[in-house]
SEFIZA-3560 file (N, C-alpha, C; in Angstrom, 3 decimals):
REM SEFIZA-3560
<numar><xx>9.282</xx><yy>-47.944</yy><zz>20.405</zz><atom>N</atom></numar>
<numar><xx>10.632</xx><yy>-47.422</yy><zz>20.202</zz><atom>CA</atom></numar>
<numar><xx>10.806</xx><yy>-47.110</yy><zz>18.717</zz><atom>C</atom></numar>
<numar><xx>11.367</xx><yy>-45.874</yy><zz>18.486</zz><atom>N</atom></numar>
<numar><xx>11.472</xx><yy>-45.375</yy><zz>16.845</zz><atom>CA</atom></numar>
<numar><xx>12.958</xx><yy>-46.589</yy><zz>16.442</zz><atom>C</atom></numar>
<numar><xx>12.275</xx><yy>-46.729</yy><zz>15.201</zz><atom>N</atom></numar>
<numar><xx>13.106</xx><yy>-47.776</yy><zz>14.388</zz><atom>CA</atom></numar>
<numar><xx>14.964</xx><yy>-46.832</yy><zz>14.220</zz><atom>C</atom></numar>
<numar><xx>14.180</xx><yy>-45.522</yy><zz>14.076</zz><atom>N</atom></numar>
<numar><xx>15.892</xx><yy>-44.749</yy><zz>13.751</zz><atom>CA</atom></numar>
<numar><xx>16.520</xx><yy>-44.313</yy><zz>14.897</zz><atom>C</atom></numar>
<numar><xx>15.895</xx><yy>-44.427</yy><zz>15.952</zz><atom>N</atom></numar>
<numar><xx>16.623</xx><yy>-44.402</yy><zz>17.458</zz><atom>CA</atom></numar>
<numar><xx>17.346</xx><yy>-45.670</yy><zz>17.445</zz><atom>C</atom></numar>
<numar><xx>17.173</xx><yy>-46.592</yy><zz>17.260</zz><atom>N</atom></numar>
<numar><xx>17.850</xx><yy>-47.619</yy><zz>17.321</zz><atom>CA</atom></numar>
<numar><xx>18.647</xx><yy>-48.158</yy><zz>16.609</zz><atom>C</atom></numar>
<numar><xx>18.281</xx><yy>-47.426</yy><zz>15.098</zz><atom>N</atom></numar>
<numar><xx>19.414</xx><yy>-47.359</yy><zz>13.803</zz><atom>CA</atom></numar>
<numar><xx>21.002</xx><yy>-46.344</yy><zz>14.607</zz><atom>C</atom></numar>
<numar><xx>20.566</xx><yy>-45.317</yy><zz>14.741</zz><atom>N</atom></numar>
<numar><xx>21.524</xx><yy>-44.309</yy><zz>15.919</zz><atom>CA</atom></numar>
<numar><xx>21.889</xx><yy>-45.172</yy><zz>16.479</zz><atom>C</atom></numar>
<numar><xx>21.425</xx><yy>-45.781</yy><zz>17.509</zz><atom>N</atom></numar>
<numar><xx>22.168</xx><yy>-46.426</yy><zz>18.809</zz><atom>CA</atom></numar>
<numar><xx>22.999</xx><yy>-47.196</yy><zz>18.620</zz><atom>C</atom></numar>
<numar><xx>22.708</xx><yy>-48.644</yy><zz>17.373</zz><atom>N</atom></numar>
<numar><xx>23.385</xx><yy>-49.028</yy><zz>17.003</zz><atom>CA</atom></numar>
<numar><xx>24.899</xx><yy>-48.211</yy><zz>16.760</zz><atom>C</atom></numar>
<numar><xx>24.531</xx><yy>-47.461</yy><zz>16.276</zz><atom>N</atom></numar>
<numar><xx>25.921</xx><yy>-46.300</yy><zz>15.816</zz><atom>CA</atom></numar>
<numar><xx>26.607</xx><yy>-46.061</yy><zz>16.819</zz><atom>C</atom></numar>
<numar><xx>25.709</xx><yy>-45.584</yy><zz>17.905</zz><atom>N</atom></numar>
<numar><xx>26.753</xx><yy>-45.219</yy><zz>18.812</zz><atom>CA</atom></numar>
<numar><xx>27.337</xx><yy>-46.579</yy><zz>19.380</zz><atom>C</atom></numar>
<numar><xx>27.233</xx><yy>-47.696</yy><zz>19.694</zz><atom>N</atom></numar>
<numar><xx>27.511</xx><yy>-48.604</yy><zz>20.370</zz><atom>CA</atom></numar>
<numar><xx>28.542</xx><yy>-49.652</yy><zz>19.703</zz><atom>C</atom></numar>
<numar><xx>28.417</xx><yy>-49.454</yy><zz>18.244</zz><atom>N</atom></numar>
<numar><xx>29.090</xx><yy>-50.030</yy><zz>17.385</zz><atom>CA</atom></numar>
<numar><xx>31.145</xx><yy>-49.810</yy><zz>17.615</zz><atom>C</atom></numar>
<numar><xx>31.789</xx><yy>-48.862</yy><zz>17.891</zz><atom>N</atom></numar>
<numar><xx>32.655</xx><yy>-48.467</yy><zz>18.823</zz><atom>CA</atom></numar>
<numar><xx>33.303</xx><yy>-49.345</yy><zz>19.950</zz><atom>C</atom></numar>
<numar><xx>32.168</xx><yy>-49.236</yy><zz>20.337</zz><atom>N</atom></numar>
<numar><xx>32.530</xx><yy>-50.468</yy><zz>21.386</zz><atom>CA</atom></numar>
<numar><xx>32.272</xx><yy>-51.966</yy><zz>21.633</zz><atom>C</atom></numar>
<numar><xx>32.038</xx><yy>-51.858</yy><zz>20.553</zz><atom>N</atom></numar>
<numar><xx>31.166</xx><yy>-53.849</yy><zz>20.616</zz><atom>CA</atom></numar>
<numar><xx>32.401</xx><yy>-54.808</yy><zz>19.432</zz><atom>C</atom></numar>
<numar><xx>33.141</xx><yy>-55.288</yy><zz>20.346</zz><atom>N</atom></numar>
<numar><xx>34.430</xx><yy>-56.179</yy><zz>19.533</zz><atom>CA</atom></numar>
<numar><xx>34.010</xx><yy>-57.079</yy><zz>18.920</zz><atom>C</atom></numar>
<numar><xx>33.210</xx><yy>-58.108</yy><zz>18.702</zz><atom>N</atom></numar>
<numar><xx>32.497</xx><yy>-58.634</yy><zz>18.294</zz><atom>CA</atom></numar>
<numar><xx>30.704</xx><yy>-58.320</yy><zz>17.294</zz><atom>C</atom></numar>
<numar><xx>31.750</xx><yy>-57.570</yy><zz>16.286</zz><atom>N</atom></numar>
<numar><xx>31.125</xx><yy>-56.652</yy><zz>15.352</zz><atom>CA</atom></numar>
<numar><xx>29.934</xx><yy>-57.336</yy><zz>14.633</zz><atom>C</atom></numar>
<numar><xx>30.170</xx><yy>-58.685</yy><zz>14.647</zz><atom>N</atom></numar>
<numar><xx>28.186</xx><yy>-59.326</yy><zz>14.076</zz><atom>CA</atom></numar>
<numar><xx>27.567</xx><yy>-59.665</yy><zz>14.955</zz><atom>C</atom></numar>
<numar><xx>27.858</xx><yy>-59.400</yy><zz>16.389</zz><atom>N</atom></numar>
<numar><xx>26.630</xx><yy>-58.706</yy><zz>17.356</zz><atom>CA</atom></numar>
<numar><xx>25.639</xx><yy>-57.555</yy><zz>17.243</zz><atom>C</atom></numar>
<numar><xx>25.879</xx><yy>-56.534</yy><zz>16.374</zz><atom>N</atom></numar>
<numar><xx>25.417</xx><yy>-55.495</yy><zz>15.906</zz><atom>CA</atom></numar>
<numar><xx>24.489</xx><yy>-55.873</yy><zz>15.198</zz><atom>C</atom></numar>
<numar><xx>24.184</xx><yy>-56.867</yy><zz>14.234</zz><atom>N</atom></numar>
<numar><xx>22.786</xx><yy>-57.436</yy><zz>13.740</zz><atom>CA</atom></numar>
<numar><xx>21.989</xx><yy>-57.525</yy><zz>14.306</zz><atom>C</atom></numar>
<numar><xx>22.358</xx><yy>-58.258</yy><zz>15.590</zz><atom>N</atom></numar>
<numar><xx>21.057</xx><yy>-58.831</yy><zz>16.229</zz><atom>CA</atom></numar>
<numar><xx>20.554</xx><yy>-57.833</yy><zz>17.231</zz><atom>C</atom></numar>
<numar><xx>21.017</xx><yy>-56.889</yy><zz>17.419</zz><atom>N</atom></numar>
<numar><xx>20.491</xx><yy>-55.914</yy><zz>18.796</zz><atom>CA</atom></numar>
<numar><xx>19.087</xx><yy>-55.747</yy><zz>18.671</zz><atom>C</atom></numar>
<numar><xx>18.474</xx><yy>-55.554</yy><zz>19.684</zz><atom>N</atom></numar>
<numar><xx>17.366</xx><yy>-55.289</yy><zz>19.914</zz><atom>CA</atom></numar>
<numar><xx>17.355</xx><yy>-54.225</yy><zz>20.921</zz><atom>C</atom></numar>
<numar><xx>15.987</xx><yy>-53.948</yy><zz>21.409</zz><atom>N</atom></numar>
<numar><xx>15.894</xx><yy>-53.271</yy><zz>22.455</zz><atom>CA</atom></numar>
<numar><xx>16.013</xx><yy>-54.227</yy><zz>23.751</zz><atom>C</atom></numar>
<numar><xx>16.112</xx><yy>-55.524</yy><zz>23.959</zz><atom>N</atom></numar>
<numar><xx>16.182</xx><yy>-56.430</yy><zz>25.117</zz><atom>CA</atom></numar>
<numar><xx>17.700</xx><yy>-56.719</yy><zz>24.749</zz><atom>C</atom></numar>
<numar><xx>18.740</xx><yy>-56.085</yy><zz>24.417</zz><atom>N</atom></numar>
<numar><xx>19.834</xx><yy>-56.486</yy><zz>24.303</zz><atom>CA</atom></numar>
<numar><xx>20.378</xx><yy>-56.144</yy><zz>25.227</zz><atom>C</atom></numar>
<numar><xx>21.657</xx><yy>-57.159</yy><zz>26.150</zz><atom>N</atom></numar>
<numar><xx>22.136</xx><yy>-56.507</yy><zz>27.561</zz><atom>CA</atom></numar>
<numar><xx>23.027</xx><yy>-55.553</yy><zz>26.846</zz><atom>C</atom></numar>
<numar><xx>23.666</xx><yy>-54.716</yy><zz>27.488</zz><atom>N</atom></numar>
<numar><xx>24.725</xx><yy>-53.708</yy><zz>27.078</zz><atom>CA</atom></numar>
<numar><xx>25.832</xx><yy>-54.868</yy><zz>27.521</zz><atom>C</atom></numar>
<numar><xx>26.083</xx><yy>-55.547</yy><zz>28.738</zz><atom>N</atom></numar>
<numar><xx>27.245</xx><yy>-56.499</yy><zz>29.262</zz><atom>CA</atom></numar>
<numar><xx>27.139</xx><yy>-57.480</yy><zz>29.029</zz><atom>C</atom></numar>
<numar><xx>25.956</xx><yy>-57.810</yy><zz>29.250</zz><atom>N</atom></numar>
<numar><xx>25.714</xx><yy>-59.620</yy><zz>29.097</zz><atom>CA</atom></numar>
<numar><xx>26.179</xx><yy>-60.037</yy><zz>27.767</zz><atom>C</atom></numar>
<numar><xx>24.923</xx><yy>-59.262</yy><zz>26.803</zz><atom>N</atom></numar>
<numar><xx>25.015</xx><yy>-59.711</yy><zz>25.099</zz><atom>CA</atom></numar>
<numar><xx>26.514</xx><yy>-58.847</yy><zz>24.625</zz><atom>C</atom></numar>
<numar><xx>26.524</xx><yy>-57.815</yy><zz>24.946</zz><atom>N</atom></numar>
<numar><xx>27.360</xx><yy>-57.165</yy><zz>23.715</zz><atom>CA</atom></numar>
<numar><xx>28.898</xx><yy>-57.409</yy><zz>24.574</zz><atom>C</atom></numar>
<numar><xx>29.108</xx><yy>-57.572</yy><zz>25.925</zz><atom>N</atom></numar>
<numar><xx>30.705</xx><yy>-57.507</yy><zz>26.587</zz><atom>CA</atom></numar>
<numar><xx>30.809</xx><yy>-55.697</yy><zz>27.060</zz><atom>C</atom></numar>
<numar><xx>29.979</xx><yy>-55.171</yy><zz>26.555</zz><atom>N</atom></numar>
<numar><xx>30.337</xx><yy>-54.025</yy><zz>26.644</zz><atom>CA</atom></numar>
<numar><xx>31.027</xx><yy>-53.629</yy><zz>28.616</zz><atom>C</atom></numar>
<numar><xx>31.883</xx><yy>-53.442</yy><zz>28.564</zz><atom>N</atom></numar>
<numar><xx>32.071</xx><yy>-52.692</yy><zz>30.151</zz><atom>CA</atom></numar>
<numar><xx>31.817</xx><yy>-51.354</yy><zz>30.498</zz><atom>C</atom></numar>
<numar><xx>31.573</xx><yy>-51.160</yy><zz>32.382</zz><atom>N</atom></numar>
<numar><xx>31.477</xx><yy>-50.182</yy><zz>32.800</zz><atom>CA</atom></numar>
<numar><xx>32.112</xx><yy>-48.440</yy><zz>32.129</zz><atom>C</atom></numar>
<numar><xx>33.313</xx><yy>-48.880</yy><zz>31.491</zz><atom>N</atom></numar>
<numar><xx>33.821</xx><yy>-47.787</yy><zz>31.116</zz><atom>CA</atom></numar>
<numar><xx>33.463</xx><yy>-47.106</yy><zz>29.959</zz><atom>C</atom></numar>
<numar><xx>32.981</xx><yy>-48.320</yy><zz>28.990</zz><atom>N</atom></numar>
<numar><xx>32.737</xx><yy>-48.291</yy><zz>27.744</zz><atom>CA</atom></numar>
<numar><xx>31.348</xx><yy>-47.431</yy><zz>27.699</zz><atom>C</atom></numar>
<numar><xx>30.449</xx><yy>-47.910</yy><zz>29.293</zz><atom>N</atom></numar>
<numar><xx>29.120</xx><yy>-47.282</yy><zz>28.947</zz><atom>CA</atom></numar>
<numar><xx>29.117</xx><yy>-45.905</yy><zz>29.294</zz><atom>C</atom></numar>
<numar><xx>30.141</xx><yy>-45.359</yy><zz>29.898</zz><atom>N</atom></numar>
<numar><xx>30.222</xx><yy>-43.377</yy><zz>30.462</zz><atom>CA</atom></numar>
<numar><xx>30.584</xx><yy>-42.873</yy><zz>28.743</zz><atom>C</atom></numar>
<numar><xx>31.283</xx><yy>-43.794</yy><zz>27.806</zz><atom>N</atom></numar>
<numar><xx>31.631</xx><yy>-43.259</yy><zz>26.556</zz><atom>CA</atom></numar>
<numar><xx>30.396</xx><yy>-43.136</yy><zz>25.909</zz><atom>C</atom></numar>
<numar><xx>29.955</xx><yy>-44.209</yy><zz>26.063</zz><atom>N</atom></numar>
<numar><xx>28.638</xx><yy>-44.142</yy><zz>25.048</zz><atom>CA</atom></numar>
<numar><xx>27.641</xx><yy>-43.063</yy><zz>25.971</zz><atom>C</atom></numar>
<numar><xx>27.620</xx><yy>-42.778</yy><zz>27.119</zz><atom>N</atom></numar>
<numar><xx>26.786</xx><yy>-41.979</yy><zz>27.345</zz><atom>CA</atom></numar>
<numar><xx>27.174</xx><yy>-40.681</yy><zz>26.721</zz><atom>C</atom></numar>
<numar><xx>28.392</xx><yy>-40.504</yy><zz>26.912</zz><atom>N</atom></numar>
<numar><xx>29.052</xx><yy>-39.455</yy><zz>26.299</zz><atom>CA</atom></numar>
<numar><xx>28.922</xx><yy>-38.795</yy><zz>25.446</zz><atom>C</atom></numar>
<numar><xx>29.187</xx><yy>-40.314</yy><zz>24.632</zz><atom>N</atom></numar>
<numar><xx>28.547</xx><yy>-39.976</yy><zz>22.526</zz><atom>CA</atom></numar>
<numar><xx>26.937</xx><yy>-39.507</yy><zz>22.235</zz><atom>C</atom></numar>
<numar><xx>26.006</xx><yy>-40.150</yy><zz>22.856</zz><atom>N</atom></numar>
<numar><xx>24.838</xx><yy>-40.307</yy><zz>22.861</zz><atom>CA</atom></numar>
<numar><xx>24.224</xx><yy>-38.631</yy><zz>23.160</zz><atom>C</atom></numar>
<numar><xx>24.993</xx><yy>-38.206</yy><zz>24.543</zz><atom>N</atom></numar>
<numar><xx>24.599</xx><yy>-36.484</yy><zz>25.000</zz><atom>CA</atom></numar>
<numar><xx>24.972</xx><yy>-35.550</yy><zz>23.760</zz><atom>C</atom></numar>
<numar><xx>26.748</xx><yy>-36.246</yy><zz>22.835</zz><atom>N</atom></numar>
<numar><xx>26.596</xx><yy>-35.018</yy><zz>22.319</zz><atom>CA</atom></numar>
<numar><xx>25.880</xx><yy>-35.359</yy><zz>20.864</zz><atom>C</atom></numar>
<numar><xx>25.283</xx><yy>-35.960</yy><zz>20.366</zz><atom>N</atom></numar>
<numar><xx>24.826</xx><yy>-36.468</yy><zz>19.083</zz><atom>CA</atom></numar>
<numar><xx>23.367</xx><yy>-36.173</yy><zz>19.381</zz><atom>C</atom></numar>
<numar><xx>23.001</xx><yy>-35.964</yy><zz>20.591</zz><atom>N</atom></numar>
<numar><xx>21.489</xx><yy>-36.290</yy><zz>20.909</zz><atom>CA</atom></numar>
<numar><xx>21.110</xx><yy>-34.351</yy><zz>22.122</zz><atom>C</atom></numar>
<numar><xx>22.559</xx><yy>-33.964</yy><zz>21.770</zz><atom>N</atom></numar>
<numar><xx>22.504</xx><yy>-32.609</yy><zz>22.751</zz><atom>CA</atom></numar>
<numar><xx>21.459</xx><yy>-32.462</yy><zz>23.639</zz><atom>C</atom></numar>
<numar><xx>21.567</xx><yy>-33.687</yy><zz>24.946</zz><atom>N</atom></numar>
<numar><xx>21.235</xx><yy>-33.988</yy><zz>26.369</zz><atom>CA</atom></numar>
<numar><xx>22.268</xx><yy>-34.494</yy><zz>27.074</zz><atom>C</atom></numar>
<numar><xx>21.485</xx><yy>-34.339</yy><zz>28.669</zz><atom>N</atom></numar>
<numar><xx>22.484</xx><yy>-34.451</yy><zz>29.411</zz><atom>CA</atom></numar>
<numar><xx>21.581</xx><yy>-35.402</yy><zz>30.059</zz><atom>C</atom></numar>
<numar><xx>22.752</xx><yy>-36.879</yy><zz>30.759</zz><atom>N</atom></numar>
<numar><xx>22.223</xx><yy>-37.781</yy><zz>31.303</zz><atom>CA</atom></numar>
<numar><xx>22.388</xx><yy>-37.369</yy><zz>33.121</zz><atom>C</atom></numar>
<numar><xx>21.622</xx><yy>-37.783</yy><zz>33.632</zz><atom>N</atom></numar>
<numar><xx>21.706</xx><yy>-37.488</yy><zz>34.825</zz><atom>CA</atom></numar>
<numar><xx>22.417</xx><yy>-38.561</yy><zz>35.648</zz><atom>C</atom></numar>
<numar><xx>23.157</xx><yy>-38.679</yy><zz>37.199</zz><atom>N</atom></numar>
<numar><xx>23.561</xx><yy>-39.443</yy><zz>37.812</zz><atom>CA</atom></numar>
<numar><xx>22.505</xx><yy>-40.904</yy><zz>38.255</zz><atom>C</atom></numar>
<numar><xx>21.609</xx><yy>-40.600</yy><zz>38.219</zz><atom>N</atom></numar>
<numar><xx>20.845</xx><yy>-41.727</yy><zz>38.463</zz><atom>CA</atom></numar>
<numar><xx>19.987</xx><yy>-42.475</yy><zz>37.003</zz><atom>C</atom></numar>
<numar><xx>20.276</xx><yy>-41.742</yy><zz>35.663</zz><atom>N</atom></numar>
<numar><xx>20.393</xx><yy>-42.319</yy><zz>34.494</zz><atom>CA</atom></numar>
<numar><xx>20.961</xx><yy>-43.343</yy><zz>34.403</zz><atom>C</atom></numar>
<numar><xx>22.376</xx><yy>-43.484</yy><zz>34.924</zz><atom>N</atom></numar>
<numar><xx>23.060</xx><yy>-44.296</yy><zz>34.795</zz><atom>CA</atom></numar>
<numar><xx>22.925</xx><yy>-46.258</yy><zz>35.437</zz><atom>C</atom></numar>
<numar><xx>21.724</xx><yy>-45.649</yy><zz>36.512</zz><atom>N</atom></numar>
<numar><xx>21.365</xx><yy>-46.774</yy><zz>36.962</zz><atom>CA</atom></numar>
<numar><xx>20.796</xx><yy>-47.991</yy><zz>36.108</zz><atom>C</atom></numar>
<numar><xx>20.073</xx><yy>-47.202</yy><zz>34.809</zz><atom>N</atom></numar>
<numar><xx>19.033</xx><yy>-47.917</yy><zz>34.406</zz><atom>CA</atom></numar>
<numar><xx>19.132</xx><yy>-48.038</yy><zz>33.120</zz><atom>C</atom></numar>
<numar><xx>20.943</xx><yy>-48.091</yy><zz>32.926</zz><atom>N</atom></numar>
<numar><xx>21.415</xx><yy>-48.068</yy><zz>31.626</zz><atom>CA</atom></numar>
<numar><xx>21.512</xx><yy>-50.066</yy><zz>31.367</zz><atom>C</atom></numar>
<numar><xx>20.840</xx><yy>-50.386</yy><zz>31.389</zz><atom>N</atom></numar>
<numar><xx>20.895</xx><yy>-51.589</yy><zz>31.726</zz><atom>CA</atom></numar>
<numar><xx>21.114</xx><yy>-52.674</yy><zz>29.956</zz><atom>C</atom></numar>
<numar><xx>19.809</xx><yy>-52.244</yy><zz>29.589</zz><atom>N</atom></numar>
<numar><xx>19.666</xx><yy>-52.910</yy><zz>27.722</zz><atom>CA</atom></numar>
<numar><xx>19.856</xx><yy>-51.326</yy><zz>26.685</zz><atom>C</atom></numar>
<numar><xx>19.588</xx><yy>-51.738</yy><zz>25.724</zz><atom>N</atom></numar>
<numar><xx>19.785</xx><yy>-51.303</yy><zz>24.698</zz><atom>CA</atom></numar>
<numar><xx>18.443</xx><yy>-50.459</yy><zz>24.453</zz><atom>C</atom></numar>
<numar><xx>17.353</xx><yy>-51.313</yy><zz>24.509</zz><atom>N</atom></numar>
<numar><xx>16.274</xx><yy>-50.424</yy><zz>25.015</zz><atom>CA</atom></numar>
<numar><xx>16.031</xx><yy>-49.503</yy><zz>26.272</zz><atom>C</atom></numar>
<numar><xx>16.580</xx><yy>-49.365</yy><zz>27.226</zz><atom>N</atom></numar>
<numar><xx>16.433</xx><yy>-48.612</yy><zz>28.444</zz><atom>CA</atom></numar>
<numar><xx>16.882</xx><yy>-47.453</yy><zz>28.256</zz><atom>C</atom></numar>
<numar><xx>18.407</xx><yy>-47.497</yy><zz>27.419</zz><atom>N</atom></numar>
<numar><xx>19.340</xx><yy>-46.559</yy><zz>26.859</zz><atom>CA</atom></numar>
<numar><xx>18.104</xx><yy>-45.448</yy><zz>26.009</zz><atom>C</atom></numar>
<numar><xx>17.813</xx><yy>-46.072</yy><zz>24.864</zz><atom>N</atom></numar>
<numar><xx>17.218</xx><yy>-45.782</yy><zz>24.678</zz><atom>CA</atom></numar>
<numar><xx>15.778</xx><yy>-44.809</yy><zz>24.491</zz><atom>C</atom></numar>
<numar><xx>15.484</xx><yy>-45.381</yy><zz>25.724</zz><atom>N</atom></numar>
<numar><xx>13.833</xx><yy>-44.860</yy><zz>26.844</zz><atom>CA</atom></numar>
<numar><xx>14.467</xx><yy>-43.728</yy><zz>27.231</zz><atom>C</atom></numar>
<numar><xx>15.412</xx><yy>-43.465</yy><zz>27.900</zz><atom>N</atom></numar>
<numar><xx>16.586</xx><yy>-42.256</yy><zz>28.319</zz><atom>CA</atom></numar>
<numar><xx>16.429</xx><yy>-41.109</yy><zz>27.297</zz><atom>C</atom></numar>
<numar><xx>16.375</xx><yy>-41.771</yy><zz>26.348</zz><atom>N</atom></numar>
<numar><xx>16.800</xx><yy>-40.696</yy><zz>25.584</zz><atom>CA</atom></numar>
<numar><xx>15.919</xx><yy>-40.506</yy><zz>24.898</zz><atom>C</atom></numar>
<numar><xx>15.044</xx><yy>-40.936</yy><zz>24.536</zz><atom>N</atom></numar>
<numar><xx>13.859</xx><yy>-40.292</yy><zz>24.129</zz><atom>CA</atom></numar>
<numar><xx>13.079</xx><yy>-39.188</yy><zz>25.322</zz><atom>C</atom></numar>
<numar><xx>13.059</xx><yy>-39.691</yy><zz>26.218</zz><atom>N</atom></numar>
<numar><xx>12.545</xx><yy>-38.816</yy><zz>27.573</zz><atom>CA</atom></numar>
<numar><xx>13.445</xx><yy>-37.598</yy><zz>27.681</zz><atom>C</atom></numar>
<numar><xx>14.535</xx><yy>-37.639</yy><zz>27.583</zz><atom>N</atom></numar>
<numar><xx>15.053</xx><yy>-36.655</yy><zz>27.476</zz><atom>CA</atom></numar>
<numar><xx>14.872</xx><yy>-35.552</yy><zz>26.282</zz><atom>C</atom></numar>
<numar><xx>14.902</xx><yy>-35.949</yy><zz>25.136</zz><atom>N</atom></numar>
<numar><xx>14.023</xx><yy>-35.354</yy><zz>23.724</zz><atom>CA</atom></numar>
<numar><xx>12.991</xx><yy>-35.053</yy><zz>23.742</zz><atom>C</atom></numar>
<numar><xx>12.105</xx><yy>-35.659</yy><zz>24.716</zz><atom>N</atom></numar>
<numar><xx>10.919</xx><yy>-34.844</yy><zz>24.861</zz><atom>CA</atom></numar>
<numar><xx>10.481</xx><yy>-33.965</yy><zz>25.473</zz><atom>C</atom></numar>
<numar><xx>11.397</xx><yy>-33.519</yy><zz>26.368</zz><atom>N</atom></numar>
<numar><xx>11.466</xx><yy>-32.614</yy><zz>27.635</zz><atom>CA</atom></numar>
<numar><xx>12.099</xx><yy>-31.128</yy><zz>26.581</zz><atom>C</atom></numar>
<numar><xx>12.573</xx><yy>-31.516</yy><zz>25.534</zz><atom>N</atom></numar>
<numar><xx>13.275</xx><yy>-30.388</yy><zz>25.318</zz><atom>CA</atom></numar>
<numar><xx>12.503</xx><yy>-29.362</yy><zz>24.905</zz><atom>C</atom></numar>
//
């Protein structure tokens, strides 16, 4: 996983994570719900942010496997590489 994909992600996720010195510790094994609280709604935003910062489009079954911080991630690199 690129170190500045995850510098980004952080970014995008930062928004939604209320508990703002959670953002240190992210990793790519970070839950999006478990670790960060993040909710269902919060994650269609961040997909949101992510398509237009990253100009892709996530697909309906993307969403399945939005699971960590790394998966998010994997998404979106796959998608960058397709382009």
């Amino acid at each position: 996983m690129s170190a500045d994909l995850l510098h980004d992600f952080k970014e995008i996720l930062a928004p939604y994570v209320k508990e703002k010195d959670l953002l240190n510790a992210i990793t790519q094994d970070t839950h999006l719900s478990d670790d960060l609280h993040i909710n269902s709604s919060n994650v269609v935003d961040i997909v949101l942010d992510a398509e237009t910062k990253y100009n892709i489009v996530f697909e309906d079954d993307d969403f399945e496997k939005l699971g960590t911080v790394g998966s998010c991630i994997q998404i979106v690199q796959q998608k960058l590489a397709r382009k």
